[in-house]
C-alpha positions in Angstrom: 104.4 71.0 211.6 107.7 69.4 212.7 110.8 71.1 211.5 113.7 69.5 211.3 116.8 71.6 212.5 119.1 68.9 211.3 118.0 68.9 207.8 118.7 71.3 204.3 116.9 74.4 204.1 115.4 72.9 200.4 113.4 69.9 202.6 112.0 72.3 205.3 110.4 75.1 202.7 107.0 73.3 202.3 106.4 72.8 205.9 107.4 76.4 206.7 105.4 77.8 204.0 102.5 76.2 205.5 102.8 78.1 208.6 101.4 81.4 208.7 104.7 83.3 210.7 106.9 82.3 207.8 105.0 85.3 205.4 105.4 87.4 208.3 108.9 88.2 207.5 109.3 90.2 204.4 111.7 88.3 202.1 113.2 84.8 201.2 116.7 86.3 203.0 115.6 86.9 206.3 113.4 83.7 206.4 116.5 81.7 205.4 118.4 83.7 208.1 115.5 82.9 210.9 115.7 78.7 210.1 119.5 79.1 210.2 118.9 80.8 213.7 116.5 78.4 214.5 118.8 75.5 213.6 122.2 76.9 215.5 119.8 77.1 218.4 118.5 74.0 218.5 122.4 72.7 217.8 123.5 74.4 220.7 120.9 72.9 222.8 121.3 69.5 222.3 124.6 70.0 223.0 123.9 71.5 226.3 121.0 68.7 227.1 123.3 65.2 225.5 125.9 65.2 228.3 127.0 61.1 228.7 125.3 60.4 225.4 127.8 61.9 223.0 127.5 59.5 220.4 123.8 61.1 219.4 125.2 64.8 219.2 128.0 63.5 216.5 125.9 61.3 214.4 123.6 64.4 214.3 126.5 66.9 213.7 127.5 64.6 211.1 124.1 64.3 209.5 124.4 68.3 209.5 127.5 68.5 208.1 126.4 66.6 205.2 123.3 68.4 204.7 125.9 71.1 203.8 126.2 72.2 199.7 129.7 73.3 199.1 130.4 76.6 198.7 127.4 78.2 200.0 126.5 79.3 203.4 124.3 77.3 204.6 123.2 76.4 208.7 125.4 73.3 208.3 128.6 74.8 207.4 128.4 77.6 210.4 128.5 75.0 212.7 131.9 73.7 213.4 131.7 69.6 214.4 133.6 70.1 217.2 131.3 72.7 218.8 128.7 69.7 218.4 130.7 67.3 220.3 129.2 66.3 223.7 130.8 66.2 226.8 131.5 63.1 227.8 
């Protein structure tokens, strides 16, 4: 199963589904709340492993950022762009 943190929680829902940990939490809310987790983590990591290739970490913030549905709260929006940005 390959997850993708960079993608809407709608795509990933079959994948997870077929993995026996996702019926290990008890409701749809704190499943949505662990992928969220998951996919600030993962952000946060490739920021911290993308130093001198900066131009990967904003083509994948933007492709986050536009993942987002306005309005809701969904992993996209809680991650500001320029928390994304590499150092470079």
């Amino acid at each position: 199963m390959q997850v993708t943190p960079f993608s809407r929680w709608e795509r990933e829902v079959p994948k997870l589904e077929a993995d026996p940990r996702y019926k290990l939490l008890p409701n749809l809310k704190e499943r949505r709340a662990a992928f969220d987790d998951f996919c600030k983590n993962v952000a946060a990591e490739q920021v911290r492993c993308c130093c001198g290739a900066g131009a990967v970490c904003e083509v994948q913030a933007r492709a986050l950022r536009a993942g987002a549905v306005p309005g809701s709260m969904t992993h996209a929006s809680m991650v500001p762009l320029q928390e994304l940005r590499c150092c470079s």
